[in-house]
C-alpha positions as CSV (number, residue, x, y, z in Angstrom):
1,X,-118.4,-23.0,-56.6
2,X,-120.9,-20.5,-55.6
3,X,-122.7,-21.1,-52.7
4,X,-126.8,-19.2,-52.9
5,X,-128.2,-18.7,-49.4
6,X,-131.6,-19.8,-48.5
7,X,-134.2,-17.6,-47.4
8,X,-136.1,-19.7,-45.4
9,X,-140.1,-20.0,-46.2
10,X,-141.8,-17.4,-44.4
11,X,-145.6,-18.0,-43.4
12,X,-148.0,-16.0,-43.1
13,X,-149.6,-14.9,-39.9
14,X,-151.8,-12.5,-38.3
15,X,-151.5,-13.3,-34.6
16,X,-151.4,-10.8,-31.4
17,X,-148.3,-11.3,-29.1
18,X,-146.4,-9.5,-26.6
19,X,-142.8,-8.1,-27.5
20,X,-140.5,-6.8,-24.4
21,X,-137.3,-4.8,-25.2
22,X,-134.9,-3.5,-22.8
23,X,-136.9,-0.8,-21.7
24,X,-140.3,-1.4,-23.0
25,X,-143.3,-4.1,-23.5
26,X,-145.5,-3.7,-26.9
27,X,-148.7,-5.7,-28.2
28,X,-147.5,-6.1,-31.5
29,X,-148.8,-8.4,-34.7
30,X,-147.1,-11.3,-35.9
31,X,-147.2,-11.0,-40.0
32,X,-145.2,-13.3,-40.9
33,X,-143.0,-16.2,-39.6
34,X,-140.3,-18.4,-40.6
35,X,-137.5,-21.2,-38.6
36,X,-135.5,-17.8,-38.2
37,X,-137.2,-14.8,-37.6
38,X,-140.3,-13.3,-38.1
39,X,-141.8,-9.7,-39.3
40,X,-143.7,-7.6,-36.6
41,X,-146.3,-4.3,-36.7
42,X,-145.3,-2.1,-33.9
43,X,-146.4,1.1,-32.3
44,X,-142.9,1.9,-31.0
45,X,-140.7,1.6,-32.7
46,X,-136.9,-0.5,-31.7
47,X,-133.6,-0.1,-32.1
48,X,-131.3,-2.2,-33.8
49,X,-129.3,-5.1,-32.5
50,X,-132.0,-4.3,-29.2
51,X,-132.3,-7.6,-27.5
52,X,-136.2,-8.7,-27.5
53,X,-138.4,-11.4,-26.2
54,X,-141.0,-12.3,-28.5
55,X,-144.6,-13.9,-26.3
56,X,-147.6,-15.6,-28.2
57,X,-150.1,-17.3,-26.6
58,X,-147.1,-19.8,-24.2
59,X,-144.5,-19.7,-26.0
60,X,-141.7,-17.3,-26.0
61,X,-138.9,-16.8,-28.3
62,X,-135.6,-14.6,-27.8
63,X,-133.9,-12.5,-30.5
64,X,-132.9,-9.2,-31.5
65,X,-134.2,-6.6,-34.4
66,X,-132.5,-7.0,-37.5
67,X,-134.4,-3.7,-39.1
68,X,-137.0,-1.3,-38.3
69,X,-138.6,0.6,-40.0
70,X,-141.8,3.0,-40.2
71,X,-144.3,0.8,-37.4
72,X,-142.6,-2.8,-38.8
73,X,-139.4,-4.7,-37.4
74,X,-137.5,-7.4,-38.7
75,X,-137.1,-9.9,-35.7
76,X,-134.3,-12.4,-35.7
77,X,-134.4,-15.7,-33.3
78,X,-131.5,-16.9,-31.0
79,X,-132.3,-20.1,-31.9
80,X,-134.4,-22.3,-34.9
81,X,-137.8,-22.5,-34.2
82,X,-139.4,-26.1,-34.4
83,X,-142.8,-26.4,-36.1
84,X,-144.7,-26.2,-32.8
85,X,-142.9,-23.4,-31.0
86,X,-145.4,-20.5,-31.8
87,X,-148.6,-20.8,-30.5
88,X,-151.6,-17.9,-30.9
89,X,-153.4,-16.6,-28.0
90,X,-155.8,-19.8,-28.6
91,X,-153.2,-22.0,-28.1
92,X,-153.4,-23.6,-31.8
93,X,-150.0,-24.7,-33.2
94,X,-148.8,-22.3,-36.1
95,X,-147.3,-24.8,-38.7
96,X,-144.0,-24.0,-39.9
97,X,-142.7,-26.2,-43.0
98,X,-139.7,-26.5,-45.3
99,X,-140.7,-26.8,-49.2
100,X,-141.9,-30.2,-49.9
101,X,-139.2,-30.5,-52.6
102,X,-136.5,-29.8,-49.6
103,X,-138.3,-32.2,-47.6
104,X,-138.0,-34.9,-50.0
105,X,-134.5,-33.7,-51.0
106,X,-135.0,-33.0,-54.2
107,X,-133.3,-29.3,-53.7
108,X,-130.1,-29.9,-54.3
109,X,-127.3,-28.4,-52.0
């Protein structure tokens, strides 16, 4: 049996945070979001594997960058986010959901 891996639903975001690396701190823009990661616009650019905390609004989320590349970053999370764990610099919830056909298990395993 072959097994397909997810790619979890990504949202889409436009929100200002702070992102501090192991020898620098950046404003950066969230673009986009998901329960793993999340895709960043940077002015400096990271290295690989770097370690990384991720601040919006007050919340902050640990990880390291999967990819960079020409002012972007792939950032992945230590841990899942929940749906309330980012929150924008006016402290509104971002909303991150699974499918509704995953949430009423009618994607099959």
């Amino acid at each position: 049996m072959i097994v397909k891996k997810r790619n979890p639903r990504r949202t889409p975001a436009f929100l200002k945070a702070m992102l501090q690396g192991e020898d620098s701190t950046q404003e950066v823009c969230v673009r986009d979001v998901s329960v793993n990661g999340a895709l960043l616009d940077v002015v400096q650019p990271l290295r690989v594997f770097e370690m990384v905390t991720l601040t919006c609004g007050n919340s902050r989320v640990n990880g390291i960058v999967a990819w960079s590349d020409d002012g972007r970053l792939g950032m992945e999370f230590s841990e899942l986010l929940t749906g309330d764990t980012l929150v924008d610099s006016l402290e509104q919830r971002m909303k991150i959901s699974a499918p509704r056909a995953y949430q009423s298990g009618q994607i099959d395993s």
